[in-house]
Gaussian input, Z-matrix of N, CA and C with variables (Angstrom, degrees):
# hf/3-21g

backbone

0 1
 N
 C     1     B1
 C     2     B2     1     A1
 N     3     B3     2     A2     1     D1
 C     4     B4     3     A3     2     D2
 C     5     B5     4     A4     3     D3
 N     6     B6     5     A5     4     D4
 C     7     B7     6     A6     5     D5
 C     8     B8     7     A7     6     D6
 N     9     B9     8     A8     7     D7
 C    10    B10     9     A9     8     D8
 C    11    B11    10    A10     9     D9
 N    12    B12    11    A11    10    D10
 C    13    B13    12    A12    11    D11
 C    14    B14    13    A13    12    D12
 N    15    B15    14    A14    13    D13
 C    16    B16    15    A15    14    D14
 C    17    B17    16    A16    15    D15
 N    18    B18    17    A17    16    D16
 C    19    B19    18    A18    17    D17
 C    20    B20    19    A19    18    D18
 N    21    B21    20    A20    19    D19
 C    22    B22    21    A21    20    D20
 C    23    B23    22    A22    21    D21
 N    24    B24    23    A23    22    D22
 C    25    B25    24    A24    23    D23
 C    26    B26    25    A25    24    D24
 N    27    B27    26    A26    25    D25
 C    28    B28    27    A27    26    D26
 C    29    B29    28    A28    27    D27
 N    30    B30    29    A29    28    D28
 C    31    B31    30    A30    29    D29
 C    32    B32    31    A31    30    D30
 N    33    B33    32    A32    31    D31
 C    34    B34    33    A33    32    D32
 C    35    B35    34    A34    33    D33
 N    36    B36    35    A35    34    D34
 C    37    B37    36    A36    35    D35
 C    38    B38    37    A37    36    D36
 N    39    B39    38    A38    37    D37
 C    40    B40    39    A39    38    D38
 C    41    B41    40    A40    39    D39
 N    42    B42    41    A41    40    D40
 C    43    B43    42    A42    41    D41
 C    44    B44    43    A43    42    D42
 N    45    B45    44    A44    43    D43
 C    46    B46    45    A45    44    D44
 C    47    B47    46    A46    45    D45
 N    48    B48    47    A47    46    D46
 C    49    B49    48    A48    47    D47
 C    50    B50    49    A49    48    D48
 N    51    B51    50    A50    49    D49
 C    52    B52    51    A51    50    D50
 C    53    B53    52    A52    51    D51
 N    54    B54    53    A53    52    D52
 C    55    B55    54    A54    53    D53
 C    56    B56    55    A55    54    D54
 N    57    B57    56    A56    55    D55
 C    58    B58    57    A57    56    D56
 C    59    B59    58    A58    57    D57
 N    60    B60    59    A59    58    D58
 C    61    B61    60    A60    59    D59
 C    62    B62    61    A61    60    D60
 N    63    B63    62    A62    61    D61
 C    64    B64    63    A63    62    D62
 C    65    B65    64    A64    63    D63
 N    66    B66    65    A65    64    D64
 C    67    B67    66    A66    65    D65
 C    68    B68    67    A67    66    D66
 N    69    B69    68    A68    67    D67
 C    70    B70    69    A69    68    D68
 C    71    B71    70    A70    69    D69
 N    72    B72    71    A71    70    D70
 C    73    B73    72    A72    71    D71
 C    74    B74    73    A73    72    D72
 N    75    B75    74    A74    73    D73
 C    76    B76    75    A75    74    D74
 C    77    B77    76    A76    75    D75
 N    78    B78    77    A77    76    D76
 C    79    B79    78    A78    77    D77
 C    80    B80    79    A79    78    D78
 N    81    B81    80    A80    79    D79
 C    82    B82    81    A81    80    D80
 C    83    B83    82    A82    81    D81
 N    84    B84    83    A83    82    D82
 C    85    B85    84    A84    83    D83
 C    86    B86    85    A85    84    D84
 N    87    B87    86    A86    85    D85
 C    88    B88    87    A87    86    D86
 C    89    B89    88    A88    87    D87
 N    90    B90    89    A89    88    D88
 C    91    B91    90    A90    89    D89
 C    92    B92    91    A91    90    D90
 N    93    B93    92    A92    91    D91
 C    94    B94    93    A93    92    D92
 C    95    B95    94    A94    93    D93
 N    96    B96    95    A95    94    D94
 C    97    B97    96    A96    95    D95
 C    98    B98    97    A97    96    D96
 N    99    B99    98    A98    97    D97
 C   100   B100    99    A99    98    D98
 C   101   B101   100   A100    99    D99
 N   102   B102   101   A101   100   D100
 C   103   B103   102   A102   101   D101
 C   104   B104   103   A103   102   D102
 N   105   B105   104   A104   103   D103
 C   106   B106   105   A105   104   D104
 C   107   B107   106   A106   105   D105
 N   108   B108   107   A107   106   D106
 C   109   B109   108   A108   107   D107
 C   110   B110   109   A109   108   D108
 N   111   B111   110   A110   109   D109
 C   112   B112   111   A111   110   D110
 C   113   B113   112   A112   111   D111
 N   114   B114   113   A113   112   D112
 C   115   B115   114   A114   113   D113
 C   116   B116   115   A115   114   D114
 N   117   B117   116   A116   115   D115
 C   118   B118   117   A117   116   D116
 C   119   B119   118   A118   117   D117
 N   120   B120   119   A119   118   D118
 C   121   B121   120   A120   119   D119
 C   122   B122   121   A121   120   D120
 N   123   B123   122   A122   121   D121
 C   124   B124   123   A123   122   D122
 C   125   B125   124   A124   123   D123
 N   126   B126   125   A125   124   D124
 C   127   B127   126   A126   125   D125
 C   128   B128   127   A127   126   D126
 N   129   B129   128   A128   127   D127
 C   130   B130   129   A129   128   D128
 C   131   B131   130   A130   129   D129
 N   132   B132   131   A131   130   D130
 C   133   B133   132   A132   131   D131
 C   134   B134   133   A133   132   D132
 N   135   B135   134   A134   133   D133
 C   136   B136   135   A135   134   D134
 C   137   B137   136   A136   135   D135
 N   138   B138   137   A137   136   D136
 C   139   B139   138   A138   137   D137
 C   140   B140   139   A139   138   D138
 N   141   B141   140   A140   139   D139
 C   142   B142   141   A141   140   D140
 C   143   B143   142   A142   141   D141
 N   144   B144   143   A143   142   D142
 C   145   B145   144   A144   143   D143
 C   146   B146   145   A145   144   D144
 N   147   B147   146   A146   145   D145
 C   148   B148   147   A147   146   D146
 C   149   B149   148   A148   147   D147
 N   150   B150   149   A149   148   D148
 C   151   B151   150   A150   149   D149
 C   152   B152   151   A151   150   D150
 N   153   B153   152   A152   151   D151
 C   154   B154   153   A153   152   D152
 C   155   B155   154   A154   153   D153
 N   156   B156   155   A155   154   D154
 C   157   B157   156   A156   155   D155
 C   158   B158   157   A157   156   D156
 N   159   B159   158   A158   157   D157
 C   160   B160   159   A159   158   D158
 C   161   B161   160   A160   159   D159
 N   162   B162   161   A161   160   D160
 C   163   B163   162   A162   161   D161
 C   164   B164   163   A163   162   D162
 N   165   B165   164   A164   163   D163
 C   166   B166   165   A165   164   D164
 C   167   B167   166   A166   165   D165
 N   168   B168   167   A167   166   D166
 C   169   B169   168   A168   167   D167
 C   170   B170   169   A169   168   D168
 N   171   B171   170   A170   169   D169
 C   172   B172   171   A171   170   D170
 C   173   B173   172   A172   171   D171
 N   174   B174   173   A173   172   D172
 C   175   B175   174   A174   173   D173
 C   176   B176   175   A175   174   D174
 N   177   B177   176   A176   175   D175
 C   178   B178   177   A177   176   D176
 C   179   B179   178   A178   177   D177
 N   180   B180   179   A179   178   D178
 C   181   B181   180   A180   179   D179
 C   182   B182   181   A181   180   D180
 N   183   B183   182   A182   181   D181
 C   184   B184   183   A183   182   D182
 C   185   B185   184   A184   183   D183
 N   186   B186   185   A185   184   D184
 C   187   B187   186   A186   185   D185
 C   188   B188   187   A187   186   D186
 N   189   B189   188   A188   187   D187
 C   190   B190   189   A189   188   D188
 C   191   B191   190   A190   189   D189
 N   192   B192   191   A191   190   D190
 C   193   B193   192   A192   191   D191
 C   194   B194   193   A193   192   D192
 N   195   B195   194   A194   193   D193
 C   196   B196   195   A195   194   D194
 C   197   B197   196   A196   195   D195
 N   198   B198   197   A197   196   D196
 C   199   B199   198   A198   197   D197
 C   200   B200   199   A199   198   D198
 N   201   B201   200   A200   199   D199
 C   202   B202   201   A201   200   D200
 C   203   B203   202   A202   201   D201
 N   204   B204   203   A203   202   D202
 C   205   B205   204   A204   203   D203
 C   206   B206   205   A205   204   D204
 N   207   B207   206   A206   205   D205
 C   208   B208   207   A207   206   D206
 C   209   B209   208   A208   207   D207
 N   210   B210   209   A209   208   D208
 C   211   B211   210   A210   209   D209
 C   212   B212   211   A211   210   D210
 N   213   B213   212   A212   211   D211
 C   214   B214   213   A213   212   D212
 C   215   B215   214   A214   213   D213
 N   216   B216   215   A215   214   D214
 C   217   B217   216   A216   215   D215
 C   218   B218   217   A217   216   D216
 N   219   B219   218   A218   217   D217
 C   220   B220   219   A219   218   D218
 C   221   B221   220   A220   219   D219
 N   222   B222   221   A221   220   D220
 C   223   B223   222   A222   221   D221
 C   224   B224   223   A223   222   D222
 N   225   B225   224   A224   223   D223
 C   226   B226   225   A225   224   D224
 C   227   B227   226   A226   225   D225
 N   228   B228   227   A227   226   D226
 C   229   B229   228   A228   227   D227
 C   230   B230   229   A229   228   D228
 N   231   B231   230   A230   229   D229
 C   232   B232   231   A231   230   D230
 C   233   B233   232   A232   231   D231
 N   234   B234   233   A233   232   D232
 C   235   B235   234   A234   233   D233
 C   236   B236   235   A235   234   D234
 N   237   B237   236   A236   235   D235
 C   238   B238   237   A237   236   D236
 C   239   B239   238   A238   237   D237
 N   240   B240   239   A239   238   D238
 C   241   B241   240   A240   239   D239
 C   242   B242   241   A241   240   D240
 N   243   B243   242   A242   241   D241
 C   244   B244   243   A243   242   D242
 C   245   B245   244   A244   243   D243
 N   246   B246   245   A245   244   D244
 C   247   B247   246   A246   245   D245
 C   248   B248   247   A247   246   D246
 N   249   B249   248   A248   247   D247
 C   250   B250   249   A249   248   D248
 C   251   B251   250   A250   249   D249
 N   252   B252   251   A251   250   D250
 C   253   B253   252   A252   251   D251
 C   254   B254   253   A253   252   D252
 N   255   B255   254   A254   253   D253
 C   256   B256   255   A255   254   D254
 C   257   B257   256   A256   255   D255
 N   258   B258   257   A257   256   D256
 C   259   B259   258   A258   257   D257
 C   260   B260   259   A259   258   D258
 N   261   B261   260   A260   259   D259
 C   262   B262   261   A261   260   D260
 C   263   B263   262   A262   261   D261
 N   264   B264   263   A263   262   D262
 C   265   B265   264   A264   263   D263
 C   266   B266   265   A265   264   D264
 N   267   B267   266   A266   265   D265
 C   268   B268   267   A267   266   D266
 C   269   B269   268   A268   267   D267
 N   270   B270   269   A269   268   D268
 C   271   B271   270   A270   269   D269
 C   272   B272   271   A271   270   D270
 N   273   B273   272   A272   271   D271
 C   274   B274   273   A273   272   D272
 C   275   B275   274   A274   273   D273
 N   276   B276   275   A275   274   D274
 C   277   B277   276   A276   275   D275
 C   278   B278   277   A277   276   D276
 N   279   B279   278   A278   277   D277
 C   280   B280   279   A279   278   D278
 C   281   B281   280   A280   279   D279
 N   282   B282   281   A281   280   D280
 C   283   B283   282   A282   281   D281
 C   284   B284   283   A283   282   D282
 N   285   B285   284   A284   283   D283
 C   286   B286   285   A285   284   D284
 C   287   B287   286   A286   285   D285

   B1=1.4475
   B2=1.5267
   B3=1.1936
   B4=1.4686
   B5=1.4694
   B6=1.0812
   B7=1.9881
   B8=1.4728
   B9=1.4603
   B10=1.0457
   B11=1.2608
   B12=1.5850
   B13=1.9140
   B14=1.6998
   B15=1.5546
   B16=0.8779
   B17=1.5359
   B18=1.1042
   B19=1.5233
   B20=1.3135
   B21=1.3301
   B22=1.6291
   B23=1.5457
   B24=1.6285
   B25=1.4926
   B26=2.3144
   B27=1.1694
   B28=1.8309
   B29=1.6529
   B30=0.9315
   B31=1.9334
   B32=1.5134
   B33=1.7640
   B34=1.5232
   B35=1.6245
   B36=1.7025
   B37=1.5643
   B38=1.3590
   B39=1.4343
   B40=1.3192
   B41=2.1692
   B42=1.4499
   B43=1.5268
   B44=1.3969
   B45=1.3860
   B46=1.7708
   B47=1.1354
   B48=1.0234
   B49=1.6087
   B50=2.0739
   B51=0.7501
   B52=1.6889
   B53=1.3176
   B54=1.6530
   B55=1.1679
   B56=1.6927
   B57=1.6343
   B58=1.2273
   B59=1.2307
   B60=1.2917
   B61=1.4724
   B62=1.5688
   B63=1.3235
   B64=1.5600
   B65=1.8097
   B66=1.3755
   B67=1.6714
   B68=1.5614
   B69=1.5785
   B70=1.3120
   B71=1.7903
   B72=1.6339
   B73=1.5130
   B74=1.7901
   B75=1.0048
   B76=1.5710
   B77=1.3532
   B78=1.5528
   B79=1.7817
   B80=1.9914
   B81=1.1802
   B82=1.8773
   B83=1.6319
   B84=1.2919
   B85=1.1166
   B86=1.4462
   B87=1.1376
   B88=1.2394
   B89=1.6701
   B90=1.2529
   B91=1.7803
   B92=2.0499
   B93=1.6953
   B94=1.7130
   B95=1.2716
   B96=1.3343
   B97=1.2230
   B98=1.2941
   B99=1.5076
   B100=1.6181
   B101=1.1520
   B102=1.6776
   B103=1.0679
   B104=1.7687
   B105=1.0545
   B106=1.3012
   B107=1.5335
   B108=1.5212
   B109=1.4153
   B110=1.2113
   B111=1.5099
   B112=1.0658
   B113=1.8641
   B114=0.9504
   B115=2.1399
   B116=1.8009
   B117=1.1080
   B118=1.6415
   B119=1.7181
   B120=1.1269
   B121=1.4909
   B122=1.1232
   B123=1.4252
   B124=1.8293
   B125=1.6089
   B126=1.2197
   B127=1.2243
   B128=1.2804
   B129=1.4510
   B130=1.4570
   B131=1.1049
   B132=1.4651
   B133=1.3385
   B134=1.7326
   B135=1.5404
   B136=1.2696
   B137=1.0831
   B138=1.8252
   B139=1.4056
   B140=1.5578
   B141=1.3911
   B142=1.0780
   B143=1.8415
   B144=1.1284
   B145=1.5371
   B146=1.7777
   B147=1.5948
   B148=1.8932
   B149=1.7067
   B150=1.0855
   B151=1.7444
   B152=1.2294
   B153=1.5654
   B154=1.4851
   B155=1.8970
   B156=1.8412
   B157=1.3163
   B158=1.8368
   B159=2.0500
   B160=1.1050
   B161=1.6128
   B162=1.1408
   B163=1.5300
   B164=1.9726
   B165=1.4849
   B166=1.2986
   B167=1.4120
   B168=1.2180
   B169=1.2783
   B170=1.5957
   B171=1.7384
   B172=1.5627
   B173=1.0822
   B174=1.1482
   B175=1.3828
   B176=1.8344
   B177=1.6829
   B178=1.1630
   B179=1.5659
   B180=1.1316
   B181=1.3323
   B182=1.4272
   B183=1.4447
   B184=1.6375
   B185=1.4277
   B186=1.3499
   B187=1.4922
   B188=1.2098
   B189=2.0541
   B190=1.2665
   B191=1.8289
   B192=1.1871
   B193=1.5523
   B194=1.8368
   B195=1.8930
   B196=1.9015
   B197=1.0671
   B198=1.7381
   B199=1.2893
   B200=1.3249
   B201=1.6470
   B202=1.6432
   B203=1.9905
   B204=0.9190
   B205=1.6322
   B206=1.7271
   B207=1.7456
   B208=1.9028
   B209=1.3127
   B210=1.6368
   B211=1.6023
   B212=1.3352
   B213=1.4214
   B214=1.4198
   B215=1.6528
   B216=1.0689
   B217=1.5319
   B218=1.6542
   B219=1.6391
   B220=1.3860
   B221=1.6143
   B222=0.8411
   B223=1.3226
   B224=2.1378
   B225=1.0640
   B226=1.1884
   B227=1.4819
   B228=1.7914
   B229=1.7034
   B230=1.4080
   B231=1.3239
   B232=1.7813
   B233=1.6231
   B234=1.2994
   B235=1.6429
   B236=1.5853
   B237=1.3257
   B238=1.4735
   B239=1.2190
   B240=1.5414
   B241=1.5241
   B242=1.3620
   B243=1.6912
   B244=1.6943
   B245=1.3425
   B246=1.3303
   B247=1.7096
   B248=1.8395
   B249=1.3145
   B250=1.6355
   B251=1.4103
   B252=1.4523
   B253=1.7773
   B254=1.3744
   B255=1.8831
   B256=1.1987
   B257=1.5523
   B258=0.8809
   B259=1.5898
   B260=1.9828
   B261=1.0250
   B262=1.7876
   B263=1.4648
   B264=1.2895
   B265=1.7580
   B266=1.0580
   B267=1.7576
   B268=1.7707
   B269=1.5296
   B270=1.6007
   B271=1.3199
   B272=1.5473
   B273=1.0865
   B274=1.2788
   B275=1.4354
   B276=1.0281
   B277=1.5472
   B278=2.0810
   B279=1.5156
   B280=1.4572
   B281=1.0513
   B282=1.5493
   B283=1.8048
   B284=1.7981
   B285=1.3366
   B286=1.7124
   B287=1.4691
   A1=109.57
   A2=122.08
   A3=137.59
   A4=98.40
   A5=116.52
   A6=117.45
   A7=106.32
   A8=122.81
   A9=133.64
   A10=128.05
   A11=111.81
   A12=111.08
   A13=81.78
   A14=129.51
   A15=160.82
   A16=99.91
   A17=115.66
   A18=112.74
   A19=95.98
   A20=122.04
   A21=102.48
   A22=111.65
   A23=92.59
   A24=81.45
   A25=109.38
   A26=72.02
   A27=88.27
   A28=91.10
   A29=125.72
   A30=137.00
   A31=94.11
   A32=106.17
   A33=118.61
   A34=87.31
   A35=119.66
   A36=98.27
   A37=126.73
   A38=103.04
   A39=107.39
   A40=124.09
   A41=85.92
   A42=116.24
   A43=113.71
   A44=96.66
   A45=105.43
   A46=114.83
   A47=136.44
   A48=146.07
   A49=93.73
   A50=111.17
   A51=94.00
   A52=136.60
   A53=102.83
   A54=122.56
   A55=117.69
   A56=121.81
   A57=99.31
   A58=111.18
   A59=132.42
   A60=136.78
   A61=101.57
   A62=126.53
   A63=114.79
   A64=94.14
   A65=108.73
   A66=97.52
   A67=124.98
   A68=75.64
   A69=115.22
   A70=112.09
   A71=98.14
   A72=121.31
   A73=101.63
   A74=109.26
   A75=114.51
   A76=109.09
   A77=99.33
   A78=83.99
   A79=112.64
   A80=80.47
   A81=75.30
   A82=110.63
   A83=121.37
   A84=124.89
   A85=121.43
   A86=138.49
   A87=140.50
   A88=119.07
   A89=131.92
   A90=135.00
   A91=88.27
   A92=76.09
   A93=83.51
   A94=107.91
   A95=162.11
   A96=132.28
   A97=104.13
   A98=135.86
   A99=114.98
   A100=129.41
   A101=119.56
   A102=119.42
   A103=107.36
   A104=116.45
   A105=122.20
   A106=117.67
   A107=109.62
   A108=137.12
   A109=109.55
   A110=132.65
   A111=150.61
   A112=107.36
   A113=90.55
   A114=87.48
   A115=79.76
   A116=144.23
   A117=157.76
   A118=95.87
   A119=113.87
   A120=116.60
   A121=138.84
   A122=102.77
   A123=115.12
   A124=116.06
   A125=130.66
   A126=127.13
   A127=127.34
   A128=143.20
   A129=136.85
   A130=110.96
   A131=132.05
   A132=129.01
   A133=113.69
   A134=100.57
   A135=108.56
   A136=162.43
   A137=96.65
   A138=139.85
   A139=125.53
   A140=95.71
   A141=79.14
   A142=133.93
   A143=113.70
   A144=111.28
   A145=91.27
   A146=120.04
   A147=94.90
   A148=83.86
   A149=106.11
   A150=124.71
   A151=105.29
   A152=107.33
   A153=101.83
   A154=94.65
   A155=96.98
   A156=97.68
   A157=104.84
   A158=107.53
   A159=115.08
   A160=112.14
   A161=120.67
   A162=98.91
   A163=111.13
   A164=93.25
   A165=90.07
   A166=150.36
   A167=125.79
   A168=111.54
   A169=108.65
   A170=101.92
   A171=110.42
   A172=148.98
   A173=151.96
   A174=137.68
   A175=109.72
   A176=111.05
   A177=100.96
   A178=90.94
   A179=144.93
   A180=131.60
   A181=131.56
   A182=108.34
   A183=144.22
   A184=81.73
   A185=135.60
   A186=127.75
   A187=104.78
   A188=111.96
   A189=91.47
   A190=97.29
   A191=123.41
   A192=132.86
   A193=107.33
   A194=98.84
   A195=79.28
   A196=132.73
   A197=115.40
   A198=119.40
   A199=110.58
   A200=105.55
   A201=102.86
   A202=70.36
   A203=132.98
   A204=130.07
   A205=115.10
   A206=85.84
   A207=100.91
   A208=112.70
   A209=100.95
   A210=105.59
   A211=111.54
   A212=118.99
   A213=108.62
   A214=104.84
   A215=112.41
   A216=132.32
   A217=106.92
   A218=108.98
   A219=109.75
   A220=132.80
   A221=118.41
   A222=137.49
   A223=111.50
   A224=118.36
   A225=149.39
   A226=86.25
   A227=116.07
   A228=92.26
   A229=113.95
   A230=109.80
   A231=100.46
   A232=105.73
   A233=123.64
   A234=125.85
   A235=98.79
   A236=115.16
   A237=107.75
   A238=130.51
   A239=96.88
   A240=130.72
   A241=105.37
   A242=111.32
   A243=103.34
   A244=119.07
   A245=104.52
   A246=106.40
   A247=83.36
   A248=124.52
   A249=122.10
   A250=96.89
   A251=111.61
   A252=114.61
   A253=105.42
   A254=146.50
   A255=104.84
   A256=109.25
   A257=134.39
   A258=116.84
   A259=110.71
   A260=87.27
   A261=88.74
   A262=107.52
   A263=120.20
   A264=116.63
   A265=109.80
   A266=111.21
   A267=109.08
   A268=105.19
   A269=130.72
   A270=115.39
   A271=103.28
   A272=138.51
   A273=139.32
   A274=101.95
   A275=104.97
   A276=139.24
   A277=101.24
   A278=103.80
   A279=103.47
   A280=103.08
   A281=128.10
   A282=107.61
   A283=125.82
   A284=94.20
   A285=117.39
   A286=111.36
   D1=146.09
   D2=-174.84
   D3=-91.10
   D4=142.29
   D5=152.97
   D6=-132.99
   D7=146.41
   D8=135.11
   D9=-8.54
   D10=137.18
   D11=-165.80
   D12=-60.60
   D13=-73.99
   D14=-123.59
   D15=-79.07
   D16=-17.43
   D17=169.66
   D18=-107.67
   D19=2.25
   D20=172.31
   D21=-87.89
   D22=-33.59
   D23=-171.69
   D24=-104.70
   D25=34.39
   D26=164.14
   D27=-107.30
   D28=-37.35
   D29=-162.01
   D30=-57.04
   D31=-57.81
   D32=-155.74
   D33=-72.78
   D34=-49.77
   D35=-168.12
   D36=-55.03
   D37=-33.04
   D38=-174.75
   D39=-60.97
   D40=-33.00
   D41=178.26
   D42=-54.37
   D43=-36.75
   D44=173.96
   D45=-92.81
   D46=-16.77
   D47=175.37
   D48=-92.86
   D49=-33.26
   D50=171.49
   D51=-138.98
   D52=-2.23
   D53=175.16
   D54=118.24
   D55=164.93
   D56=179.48
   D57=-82.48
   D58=-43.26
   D59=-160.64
   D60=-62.60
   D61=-44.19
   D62=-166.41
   D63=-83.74
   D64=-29.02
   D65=165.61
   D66=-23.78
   D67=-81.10
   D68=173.54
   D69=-19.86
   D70=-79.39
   D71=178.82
   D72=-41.23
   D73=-39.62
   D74=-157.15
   D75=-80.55
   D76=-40.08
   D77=176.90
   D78=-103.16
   D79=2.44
   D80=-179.10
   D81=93.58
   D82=46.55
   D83=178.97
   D84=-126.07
   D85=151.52
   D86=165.31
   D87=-46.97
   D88=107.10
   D89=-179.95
   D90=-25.71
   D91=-84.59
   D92=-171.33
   D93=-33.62
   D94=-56.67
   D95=-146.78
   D96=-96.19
   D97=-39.13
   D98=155.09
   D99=-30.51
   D100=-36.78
   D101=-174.23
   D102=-84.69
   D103=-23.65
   D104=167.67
   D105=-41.55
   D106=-48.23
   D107=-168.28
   D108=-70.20
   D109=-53.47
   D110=154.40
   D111=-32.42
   D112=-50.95
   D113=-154.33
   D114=-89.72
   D115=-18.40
   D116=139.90
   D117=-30.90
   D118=-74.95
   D119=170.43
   D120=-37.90
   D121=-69.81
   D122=161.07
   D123=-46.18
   D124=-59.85
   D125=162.64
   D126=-65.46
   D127=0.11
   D128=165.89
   D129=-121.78
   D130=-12.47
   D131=-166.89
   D132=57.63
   D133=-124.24
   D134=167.15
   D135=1.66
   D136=-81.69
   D137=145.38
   D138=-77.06
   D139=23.59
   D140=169.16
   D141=-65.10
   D142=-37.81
   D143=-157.82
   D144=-113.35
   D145=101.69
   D146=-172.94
   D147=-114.81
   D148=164.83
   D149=-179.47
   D150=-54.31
   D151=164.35
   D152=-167.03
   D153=-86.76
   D154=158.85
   D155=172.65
   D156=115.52
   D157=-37.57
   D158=-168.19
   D159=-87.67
   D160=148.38
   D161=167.97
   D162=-101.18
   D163=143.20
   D164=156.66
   D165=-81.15
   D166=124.22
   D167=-169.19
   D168=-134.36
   D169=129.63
   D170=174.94
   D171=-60.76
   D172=143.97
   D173=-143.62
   D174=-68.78
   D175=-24.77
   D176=-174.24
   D177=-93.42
   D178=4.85
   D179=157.62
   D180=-63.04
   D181=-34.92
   D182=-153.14
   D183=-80.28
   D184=-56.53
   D185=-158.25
   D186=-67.10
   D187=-35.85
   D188=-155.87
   D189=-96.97
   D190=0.02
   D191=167.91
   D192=-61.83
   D193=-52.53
   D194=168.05
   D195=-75.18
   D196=13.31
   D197=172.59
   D198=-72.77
   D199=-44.87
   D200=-139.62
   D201=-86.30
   D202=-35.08
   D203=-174.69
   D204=-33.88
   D205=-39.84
   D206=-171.06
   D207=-69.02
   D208=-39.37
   D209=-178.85
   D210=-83.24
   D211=-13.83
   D212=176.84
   D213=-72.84
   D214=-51.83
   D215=-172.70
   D216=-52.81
   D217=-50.18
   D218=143.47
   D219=-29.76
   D220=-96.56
   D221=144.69
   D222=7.20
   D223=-67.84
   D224=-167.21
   D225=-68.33
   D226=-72.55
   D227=-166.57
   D228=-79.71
   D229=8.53
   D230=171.43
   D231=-91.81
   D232=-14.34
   D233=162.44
   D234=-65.74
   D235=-64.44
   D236=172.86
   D237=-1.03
   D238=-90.66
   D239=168.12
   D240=-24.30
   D241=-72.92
   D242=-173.75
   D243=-48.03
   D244=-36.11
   D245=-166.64
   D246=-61.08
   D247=-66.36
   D248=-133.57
   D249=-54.41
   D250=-46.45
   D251=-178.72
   D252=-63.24
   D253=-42.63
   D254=169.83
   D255=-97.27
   D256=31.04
   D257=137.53
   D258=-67.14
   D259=-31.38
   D260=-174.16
   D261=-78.60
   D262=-24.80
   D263=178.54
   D264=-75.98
   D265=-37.25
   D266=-173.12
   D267=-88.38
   D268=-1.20
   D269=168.53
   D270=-92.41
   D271=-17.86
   D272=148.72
   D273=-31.14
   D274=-111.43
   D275=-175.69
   D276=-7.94
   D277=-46.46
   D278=-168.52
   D279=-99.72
   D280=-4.87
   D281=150.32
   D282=-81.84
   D283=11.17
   D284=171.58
   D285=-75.76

C-alpha cells in the first residue's frame, strides 16, 4: 500500500509523541513499516519521504551528483562548440 508523504510524516510525529507500536495500533498500520519511516527519517532528514516516481538522494550523494552534472554540462558545451565551428566551415564552403 502507498501513503501520502504527509500522512507519513504525521505517522512519524505522532510515533514520537506516543510511541511506535501504539502509533502503529492507532492508525492501522504495519509496526515494521512505521518503523521503516522513522529510521527513513534519521538517515535522510529532509528528504526523507519524496513522491513516488522521484529518486532519493543523500546529501553525500548530491555533492558528488553536482559533480558528475558539471562535467556533463562541461562536456556538452565543448560538443557545442565543435558543432558551431563546423556548421560555420560547411556554410562557408556552400556559399563557394
Amino acid at each position: 500500500m502507498q501513503y501520502e508523504k504527509s500522512f507519513k510524516e504525521q505517522a512519524v510525529k505522532l510515533s514520537d509523541e506516543i510511541g511506535v507500536k501504539a502509533a502503529a495500533n492507532q492508525l492501522g498500520i504495519p509496526y515494521y513499516t512505521l518503523s521503516t519511516w522513522r529510521n527513513q527519517r534519521k538517515k535522510y532528514g529532509a528528504d526523507t519521504y519524496v513522491g513516488s516516481g522521484h529518486k532519493r538522494i543523500s546529501a553525500d550523494n548530491k555533492e558528488q551528483r553536482i559533480l558528475e552534472l558539471e562535467k556533463e554540462n562541461a562536456e556538452l558545451k565543448h560538443s557545442n562548440e565543435i558543432l558551431q565551428e563546423a556548421l560555420g566551415f560547411f556554410a562557408v564552403r556552400r556559399k563557394k
